[in-house]
Backbone as a chain_set.jsonl record, in Angstrom:
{"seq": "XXXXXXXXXXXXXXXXXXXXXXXXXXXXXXXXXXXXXXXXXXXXXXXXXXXXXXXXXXXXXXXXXXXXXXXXXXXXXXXXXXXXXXXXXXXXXXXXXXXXXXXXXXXXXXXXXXXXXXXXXXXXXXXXXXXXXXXXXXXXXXXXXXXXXXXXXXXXXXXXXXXXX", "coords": {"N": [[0.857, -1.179, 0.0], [0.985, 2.062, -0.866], [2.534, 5.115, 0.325], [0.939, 8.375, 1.317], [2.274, 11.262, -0.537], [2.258, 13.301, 0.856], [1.343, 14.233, 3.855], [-1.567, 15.144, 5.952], [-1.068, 16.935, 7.522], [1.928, 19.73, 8.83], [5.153, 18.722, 6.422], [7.35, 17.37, 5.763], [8.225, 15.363, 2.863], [7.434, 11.788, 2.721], [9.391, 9.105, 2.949], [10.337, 6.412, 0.979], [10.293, 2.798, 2.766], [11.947, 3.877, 5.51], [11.676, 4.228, 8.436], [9.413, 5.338, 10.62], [8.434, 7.233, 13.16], [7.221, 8.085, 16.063], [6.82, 10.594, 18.174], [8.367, 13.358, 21.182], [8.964, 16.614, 20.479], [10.604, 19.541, 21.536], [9.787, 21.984, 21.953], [9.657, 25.565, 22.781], [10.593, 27.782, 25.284], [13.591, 29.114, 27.449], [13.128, 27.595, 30.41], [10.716, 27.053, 30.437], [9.347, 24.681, 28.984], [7.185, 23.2, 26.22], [5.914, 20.808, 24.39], [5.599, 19.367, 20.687], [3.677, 16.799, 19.691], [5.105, 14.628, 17.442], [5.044, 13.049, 14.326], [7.823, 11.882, 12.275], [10.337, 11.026, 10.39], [12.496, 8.516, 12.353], [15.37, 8.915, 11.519], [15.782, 11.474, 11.444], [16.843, 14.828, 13.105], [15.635, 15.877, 16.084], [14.85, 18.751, 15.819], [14.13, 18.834, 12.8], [12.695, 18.931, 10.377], [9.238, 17.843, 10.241], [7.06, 14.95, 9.366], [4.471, 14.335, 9.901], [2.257, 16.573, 12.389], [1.135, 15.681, 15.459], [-0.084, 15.996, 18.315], [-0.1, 17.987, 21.416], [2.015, 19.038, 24.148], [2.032, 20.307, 27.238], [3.999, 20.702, 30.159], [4.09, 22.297, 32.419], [2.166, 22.641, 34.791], [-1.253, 24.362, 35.016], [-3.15, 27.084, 36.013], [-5.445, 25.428, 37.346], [-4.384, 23.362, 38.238], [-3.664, 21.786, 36.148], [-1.905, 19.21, 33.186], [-1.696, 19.944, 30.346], [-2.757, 18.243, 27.969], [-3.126, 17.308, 24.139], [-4.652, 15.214, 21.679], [-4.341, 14.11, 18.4], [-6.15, 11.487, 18.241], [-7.004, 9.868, 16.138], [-5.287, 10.123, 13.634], [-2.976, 9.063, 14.852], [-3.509, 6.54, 15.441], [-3.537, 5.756, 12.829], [-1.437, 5.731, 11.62], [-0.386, 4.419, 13.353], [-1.463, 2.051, 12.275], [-0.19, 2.256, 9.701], [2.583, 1.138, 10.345], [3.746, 2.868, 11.86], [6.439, 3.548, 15.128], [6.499, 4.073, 18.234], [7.805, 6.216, 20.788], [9.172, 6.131, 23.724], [8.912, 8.132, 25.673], [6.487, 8.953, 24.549], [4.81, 6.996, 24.255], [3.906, 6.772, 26.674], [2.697, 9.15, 27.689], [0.555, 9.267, 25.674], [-0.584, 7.015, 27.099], [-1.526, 7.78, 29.682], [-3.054, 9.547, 28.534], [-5.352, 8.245, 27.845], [-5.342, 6.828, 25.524], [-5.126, 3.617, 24.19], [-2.497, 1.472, 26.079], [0.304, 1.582, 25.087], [3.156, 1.154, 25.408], [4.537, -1.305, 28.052], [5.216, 0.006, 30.578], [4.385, 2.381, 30.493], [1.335, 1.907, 31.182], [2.267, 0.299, 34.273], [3.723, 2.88, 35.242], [1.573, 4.199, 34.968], [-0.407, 2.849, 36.65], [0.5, 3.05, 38.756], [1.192, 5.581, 39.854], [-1.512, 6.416, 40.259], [-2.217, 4.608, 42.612], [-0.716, 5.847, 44.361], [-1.547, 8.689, 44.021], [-3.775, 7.853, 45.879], [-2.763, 7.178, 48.485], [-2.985, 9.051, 51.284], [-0.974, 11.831, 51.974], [1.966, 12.198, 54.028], [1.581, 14.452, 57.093], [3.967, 17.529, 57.078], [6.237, 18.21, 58.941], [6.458, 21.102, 60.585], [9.179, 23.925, 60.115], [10.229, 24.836, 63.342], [11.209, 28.729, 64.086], [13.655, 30.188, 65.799], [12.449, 31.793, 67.82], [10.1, 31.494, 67.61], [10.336, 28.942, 69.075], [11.732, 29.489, 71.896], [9.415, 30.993, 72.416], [7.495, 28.797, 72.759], [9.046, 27.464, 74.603], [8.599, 29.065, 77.446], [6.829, 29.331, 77.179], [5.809, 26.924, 78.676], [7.531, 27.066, 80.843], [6.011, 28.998, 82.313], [3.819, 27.315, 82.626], [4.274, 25.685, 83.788], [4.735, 26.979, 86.653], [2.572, 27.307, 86.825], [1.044, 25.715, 87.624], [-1.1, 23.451, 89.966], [0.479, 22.52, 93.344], [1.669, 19.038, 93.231], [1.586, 16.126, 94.723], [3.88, 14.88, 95.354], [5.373, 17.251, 95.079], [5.171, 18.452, 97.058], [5.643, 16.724, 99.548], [8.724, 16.815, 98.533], [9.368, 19.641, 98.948], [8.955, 20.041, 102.047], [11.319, 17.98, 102.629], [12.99, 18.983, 101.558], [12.808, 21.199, 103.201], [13.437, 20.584, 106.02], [16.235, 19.575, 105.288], [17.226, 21.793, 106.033], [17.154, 23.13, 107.976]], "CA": [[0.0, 0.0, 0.0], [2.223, 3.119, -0.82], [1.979, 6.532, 1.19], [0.412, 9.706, 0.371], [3.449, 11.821, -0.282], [2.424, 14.534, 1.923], [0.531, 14.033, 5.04], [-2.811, 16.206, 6.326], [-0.077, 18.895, 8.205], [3.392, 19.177, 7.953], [5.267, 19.281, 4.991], [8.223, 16.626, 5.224], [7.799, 14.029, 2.536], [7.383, 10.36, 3.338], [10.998, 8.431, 1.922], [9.923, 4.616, 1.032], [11.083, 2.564, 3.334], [12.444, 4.433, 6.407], [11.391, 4.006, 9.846], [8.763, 6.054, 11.265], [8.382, 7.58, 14.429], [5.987, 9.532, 16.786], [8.054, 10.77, 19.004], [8.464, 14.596, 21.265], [10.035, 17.605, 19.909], [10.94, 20.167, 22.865], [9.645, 23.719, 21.51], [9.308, 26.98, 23.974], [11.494, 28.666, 26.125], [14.303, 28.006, 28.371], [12.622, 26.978, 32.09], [8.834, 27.233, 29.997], [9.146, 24.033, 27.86], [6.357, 22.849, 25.303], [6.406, 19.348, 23.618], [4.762, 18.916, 20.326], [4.117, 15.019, 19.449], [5.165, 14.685, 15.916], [5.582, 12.194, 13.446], [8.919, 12.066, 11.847], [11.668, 9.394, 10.478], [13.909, 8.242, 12.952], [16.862, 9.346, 11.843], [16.234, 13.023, 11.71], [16.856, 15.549, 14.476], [14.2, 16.093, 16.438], [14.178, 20.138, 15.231], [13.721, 18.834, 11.452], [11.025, 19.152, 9.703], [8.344, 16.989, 11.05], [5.788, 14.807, 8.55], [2.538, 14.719, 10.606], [2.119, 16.833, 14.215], [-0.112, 14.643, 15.988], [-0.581, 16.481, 19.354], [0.682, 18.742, 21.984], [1.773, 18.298, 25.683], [2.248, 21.282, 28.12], [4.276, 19.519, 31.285], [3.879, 22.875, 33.507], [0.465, 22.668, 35.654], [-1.658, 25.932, 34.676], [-3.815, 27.912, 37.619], [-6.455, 24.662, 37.787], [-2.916, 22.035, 38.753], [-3.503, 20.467, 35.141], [-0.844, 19.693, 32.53], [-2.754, 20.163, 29.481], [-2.509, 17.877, 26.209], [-4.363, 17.579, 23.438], [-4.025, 14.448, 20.356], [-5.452, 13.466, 17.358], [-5.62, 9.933, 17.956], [-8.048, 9.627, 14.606], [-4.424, 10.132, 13.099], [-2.203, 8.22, 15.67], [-3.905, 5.601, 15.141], [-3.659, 5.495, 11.163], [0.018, 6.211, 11.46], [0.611, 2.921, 13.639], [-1.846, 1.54, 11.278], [0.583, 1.838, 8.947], [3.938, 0.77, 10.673], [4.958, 3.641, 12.769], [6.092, 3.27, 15.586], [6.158, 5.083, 19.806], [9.206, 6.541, 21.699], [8.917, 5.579, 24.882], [7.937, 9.152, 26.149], [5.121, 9.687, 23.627], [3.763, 6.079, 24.906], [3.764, 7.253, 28.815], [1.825, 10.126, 27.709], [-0.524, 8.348, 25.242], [-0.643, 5.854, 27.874], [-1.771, 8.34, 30.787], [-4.321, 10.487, 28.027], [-6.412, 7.755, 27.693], [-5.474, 6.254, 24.451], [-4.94, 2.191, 24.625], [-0.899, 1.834, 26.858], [1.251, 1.279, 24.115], [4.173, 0.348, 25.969], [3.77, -1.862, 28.916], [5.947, 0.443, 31.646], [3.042, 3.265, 30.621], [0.254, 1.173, 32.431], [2.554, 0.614, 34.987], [3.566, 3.799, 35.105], [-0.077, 5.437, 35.612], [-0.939, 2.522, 37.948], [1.303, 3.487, 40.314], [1.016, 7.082, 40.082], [-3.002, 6.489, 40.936], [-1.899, 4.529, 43.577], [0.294, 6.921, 45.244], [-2.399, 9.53, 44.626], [-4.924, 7.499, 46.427], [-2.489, 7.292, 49.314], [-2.815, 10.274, 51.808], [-0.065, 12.531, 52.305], [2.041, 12.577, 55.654], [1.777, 15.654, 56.973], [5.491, 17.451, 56.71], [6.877, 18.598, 60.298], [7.005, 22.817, 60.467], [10.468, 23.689, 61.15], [9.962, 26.219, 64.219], [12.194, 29.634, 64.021], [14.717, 30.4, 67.662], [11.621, 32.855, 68.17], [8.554, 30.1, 68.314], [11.308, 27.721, 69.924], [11.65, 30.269, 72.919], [7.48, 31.305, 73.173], [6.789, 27.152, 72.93], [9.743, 27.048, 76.179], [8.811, 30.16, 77.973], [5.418, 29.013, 77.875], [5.574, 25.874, 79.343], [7.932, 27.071, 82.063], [5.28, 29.741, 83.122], [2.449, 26.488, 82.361], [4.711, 24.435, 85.379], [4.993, 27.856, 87.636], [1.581, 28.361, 87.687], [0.243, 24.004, 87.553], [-1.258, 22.62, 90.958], [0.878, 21.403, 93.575], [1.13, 17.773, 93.577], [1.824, 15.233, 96.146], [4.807, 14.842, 95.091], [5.794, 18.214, 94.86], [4.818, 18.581, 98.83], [7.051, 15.97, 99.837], [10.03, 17.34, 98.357], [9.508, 20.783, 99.618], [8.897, 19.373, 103.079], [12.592, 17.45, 102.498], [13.86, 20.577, 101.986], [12.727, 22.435, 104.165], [14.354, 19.888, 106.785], [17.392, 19.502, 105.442], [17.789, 23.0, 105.637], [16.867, 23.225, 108.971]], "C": [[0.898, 1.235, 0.0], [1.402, 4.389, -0.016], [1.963, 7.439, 0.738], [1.849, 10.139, 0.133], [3.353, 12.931, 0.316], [1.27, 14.018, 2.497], [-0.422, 15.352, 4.542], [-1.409, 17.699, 6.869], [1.53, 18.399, 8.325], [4.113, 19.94, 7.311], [5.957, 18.604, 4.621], [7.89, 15.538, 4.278], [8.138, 12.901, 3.011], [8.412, 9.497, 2.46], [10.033, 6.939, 2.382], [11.02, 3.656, 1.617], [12.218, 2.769, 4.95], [11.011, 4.448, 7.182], [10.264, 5.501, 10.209], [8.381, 6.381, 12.741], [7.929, 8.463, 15.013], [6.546, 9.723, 18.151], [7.78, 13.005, 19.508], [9.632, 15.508, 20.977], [9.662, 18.859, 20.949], [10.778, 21.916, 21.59], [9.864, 24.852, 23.15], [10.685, 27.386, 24.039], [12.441, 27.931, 27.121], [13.081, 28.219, 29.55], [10.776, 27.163, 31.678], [9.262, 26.004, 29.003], [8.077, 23.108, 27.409], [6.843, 21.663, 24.403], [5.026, 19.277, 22.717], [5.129, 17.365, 19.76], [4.093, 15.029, 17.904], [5.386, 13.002, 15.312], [6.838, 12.31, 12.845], [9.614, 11.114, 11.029], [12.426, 9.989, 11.545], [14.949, 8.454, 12.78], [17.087, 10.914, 11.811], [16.539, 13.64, 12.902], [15.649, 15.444, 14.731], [13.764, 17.705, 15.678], [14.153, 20.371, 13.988], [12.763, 18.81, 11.645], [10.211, 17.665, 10.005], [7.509, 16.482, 9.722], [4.728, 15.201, 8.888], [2.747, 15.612, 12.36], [0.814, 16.33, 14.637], [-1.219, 14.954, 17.32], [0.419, 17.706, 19.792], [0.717, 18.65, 23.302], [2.683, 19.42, 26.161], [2.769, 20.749, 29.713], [3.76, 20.168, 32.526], [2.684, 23.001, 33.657], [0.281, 24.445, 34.866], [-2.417, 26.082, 36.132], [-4.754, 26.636, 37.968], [-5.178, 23.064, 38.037], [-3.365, 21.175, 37.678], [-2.69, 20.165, 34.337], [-1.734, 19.224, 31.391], [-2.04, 18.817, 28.158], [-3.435, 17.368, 25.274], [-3.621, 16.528, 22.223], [-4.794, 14.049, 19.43], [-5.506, 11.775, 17.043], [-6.184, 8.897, 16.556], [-6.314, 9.567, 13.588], [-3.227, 8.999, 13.664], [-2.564, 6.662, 14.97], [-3.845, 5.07, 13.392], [-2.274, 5.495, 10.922], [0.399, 4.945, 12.182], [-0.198, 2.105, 12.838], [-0.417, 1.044, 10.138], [2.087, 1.651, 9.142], [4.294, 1.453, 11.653], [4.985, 3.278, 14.319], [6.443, 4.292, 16.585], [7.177, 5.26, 19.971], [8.263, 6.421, 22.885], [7.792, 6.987, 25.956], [6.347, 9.645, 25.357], [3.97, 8.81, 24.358], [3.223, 6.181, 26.18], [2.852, 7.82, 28.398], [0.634, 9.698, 27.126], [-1.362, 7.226, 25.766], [-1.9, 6.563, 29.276], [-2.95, 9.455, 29.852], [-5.506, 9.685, 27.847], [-6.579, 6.568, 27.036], [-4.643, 4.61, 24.839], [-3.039, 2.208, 25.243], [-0.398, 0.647, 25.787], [2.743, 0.059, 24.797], [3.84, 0.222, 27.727], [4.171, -0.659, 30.08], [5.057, 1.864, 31.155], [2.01, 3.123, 31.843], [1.064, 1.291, 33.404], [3.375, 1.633, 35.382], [2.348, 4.753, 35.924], [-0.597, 4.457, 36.478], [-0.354, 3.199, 39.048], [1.456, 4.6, 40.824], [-0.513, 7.46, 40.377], [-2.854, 5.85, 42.046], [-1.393, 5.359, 44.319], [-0.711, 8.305, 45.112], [-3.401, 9.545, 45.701], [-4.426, 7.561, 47.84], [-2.64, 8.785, 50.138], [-1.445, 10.638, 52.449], [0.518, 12.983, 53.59], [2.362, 14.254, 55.858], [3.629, 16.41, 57.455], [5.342, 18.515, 58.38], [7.087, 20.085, 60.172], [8.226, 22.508, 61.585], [10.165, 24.93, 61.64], [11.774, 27.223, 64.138], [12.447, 29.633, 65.277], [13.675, 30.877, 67.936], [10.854, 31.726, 69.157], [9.545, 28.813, 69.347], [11.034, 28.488, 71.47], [10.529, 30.54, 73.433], [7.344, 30.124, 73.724], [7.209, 27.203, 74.7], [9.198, 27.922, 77.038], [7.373, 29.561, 78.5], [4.916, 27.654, 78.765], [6.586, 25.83, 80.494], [6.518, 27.691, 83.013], [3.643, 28.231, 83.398], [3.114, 25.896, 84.219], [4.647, 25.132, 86.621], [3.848, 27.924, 88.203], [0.362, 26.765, 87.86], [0.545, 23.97, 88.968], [-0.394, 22.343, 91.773], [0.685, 20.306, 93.583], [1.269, 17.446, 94.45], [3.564, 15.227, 96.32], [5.762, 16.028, 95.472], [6.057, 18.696, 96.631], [5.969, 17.747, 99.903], [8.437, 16.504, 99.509], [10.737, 18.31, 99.09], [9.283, 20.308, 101.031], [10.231, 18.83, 103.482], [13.766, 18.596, 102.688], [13.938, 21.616, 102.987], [13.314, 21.551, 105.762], [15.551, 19.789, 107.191], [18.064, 20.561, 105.796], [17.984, 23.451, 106.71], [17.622, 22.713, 110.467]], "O": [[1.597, 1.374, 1.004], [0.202, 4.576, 0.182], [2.718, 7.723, -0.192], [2.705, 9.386, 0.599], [4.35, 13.651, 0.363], [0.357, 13.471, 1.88], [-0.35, 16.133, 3.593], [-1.142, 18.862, 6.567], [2.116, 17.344, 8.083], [4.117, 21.171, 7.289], [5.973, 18.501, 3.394], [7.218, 14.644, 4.792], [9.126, 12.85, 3.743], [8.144, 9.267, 1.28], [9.423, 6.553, 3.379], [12.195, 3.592, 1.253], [13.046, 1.94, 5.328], [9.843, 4.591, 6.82], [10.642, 6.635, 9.915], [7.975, 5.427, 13.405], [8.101, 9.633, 14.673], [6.614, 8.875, 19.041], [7.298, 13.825, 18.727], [10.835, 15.304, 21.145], [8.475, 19.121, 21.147], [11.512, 22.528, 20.813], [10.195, 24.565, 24.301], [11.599, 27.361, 23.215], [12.351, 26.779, 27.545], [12.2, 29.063, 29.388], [9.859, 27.351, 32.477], [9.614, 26.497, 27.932], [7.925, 22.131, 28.143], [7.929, 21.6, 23.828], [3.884, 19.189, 23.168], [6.218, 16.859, 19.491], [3.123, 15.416, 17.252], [5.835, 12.039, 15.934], [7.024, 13.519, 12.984], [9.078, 10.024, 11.232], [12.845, 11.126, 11.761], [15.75, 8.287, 13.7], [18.138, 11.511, 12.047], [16.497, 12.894, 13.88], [14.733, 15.067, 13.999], [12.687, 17.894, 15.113], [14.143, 21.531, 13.574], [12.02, 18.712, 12.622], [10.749, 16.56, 9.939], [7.203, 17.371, 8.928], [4.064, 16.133, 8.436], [3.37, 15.11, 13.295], [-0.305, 16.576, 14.185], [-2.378, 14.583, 17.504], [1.295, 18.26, 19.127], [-0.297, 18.248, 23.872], [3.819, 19.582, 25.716], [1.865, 20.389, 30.467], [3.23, 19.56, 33.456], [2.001, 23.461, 32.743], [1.078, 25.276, 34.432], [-2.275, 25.35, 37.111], [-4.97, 26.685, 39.179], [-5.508, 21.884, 37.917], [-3.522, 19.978, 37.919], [-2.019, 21.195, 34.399], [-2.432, 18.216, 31.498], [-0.896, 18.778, 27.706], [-4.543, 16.999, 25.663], [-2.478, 16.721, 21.81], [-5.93, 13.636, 19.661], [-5.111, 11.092, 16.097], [-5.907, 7.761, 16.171], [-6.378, 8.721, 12.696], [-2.688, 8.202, 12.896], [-1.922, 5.956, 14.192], [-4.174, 3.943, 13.021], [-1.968, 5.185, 9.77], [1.393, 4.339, 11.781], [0.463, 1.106, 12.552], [0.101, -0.048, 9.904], [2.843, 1.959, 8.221], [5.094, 0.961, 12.448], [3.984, 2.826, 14.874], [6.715, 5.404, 16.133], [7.915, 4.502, 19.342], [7.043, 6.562, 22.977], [6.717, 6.943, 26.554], [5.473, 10.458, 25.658], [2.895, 9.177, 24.833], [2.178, 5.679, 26.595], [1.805, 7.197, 28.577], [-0.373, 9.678, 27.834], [-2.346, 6.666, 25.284], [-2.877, 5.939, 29.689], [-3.683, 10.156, 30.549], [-6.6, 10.231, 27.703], [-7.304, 5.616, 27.327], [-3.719, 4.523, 25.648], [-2.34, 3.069, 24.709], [-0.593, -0.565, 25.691], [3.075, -1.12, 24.682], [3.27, 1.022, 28.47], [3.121, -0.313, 30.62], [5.387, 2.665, 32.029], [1.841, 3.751, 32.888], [0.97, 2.429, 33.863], [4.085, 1.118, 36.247], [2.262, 5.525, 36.879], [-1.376, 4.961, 37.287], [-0.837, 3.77, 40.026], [1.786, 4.794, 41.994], [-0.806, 8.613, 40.694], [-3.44, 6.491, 42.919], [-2.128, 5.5, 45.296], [-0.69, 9.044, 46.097], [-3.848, 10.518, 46.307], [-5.274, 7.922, 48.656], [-2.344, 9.748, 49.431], [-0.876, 9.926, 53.277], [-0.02, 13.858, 54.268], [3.035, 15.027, 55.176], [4.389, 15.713, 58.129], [4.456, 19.313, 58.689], [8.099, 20.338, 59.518], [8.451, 21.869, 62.613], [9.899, 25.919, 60.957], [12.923, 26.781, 64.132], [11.612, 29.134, 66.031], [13.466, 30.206, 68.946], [10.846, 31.314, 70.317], [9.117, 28.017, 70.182], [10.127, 28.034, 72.168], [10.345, 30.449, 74.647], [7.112, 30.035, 74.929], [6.466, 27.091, 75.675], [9.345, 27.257, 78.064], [6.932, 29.378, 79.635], [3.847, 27.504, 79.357], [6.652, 24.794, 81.156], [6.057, 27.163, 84.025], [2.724, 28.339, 84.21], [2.566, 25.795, 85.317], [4.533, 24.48, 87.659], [3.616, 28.295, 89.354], [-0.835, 26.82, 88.145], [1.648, 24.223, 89.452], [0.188, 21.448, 91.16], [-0.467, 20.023, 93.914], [1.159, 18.252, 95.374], [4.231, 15.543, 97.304], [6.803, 15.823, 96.096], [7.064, 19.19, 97.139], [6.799, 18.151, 100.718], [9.246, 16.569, 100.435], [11.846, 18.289, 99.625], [10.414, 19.828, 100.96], [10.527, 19.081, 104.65], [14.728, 18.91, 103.39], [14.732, 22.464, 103.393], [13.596, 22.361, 106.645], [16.073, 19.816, 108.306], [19.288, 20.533, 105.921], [18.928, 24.236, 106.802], [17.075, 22.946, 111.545]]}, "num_chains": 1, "name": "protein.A"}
């Protein structure tokens, strides 16, 4: 079955024969980076020219803690149709959007990261400043100055007041 020679978007042509691959290409900014999921051959760079772009995957959370991505799996799917095949990061992600887990360490992968959500979170120890260190002490001297005698306490002073005597 031969291939169109130009995809739906794009523009690289399709060489007969060579390896295909859907795979991420690292766009944006430095410390802002954007991954779109492209189609490609395997042996190009990743910042060649791309055959098909298939999706897009945003890693940094936005204001609602989501990391956004968006795929055309109506295409994905026609593209491993016809041979191509996953990089390992495309499958995680394809794996965790919904679409059937390509490669097995996907599934496990997003099991274990629903597990570990489901777990509740220990709560993390505040480290107290010299300040709150000093109120906490100060206050639990004045708590002992101004607590009940006990029995105990009676006896002692009693001891003392003996020996002293």
């Amino acid at each position: 079955m031969p291939l169109p020679p130009v995809p739906a978007s794009g523009g690289a042509a399709i060489k007969e024969g060579a390896r295909l691959l859907i795979r991420f290409s690292r766009k944006g900014c430095t410390n802002r980076p954007f991954y779109h999921l492209q189609l490609s051959h395997s042996k190009l760079e990743l910042d060649d020219q791309c055959i098909e772009q298939l999706g897009t995957y945003d890693p940094l959370p936005n204001e609602r803690n989501e990391k956004l991505v968006s795929c055309n799996f109506e295409r994905i799917r026609y593209w491993l149709g016809e041979g191509a095949t996953c990089s390992h990061g495309a499958s995680v992600i394809l794996g965790l959007a919904g679409f059937f887990p390509i490669h097995p360490s996907s599934y496990m992968t997003a099991w274990k990261n629903r597990s570990e959500a489901e777990k509740p979170e220990p709560p993390m120890p505040k480290k107290l400043t010299w300040r709150e260190r000093k109120k906490i002490l100060m206050k639990q001297a004045e708590d002992a100055r101004n607590a009940p005698p006990t029995e105990d306490d009676s006896e002692e002073k009693e001891k003392v007041a003996e020996s002293s005597s």
